[in-house]
Legacy VTK file of the C-alpha trace (Angstrom):
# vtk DataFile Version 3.0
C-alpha trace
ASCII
DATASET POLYDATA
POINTS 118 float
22.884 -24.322 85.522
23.909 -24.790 81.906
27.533 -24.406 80.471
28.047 -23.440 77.151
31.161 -23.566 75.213
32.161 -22.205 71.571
34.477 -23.675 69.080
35.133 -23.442 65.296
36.076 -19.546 64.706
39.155 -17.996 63.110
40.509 -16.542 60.250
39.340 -16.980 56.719
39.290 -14.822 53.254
35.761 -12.924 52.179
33.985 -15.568 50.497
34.608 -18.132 52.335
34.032 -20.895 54.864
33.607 -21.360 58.564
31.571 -23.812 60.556
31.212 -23.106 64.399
30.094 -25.459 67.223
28.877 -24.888 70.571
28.312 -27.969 72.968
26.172 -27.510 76.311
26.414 -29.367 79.188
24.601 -29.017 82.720
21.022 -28.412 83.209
20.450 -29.587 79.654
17.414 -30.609 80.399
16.254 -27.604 80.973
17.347 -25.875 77.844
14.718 -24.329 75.137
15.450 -22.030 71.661
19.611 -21.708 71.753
20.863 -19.208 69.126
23.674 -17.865 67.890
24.817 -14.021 68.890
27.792 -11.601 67.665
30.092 -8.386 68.526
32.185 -6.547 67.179
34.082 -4.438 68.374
31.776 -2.200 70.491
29.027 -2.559 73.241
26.737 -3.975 70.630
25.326 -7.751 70.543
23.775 -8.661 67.769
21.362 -12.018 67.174
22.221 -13.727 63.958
20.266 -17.215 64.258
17.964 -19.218 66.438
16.877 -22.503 66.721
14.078 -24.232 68.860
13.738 -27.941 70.084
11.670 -28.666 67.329
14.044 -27.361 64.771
12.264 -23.932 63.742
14.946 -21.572 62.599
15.341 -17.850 62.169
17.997 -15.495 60.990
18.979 -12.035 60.800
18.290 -10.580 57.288
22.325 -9.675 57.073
22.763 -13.282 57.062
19.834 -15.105 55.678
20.640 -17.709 52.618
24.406 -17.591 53.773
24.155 -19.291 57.482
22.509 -22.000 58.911
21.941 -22.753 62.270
21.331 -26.841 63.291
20.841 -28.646 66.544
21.965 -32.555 67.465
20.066 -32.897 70.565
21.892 -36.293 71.213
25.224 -34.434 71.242
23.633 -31.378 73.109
25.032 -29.299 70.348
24.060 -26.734 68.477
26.424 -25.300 65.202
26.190 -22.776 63.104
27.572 -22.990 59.126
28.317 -19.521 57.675
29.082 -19.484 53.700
29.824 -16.529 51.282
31.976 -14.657 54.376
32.187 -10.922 54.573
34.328 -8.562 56.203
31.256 -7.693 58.192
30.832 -10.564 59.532
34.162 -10.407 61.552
33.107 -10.253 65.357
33.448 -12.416 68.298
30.169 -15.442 68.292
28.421 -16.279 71.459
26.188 -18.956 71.763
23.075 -18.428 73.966
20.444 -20.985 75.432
17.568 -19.987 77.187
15.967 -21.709 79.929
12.106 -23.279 79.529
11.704 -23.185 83.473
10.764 -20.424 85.623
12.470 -18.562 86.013
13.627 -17.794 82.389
17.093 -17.765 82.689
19.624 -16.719 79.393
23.158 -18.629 79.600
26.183 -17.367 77.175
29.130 -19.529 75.906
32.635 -17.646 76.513
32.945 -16.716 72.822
35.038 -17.271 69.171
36.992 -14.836 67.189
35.639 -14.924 63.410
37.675 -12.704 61.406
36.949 -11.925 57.910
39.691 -10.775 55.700
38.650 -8.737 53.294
LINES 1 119
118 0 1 2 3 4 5 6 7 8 9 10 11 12 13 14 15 16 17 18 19 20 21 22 23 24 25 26 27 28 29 30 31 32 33 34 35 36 37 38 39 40 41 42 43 44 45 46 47 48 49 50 51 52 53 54 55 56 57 58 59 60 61 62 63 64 65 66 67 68 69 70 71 72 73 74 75 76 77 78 79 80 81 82 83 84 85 86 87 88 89 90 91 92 93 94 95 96 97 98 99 100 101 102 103 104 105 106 107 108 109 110 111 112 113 114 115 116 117
């Protein structure tokens, strides 16, 4: 089993900074493409970046040339940079791993508050 857990989120002004960490421990081993997820308020999750062993990355088009998404295997960690802020960009950010053994198995990280002030 793989733990995941989020750090780095709070409250900042449109335009502005935020860099947000998420360290895994466990079955690390066993971990393939981790990415980076949000919600606002509402039943809807949203995938804003994703990054594989190798270090191939995609992003959502809301976010594309403002985020990046990096991964220190050493540290097991995987972070996320978001520049130019927006008030729609206020939600709460989950990391996410997903398992390259059978069965494929999707682990979540508790969560950070990003707020966006506008």
């Amino acid at each position: 089993q793989v733990q995941l857990v989020e750090s780095g989120g709070g409250l900042v002004q449109a335009g502005g900074s935020l860099r947000l960490s998420c360290a895994a421990s466990g079955s690390i081993f066993s971990i393939g493409v981790m990415g980076w997820y949000r919600q606002a308020p509402g039943p809807q999750r949203e995938l804003v970046a994703v990054i594989s062993s190798g270090g191939s990355t995609n992003f959502a088009n809301s976010v594309k040339g403002r985020f990046t998404i990096s991964r220190d295997n050493a540290k097991n960690t995987v972070y996320l940079q978001m520049n130019s802020l927006k008030p729609e960009d206020t939600a709460v950010y989950y990391c996410h791993a997903r398992s390259i053994t059978t069965p494929i198995t999707n682990y979540w990280g508790q969560g950070t508050q990003v707020t966006v002030s506008s």
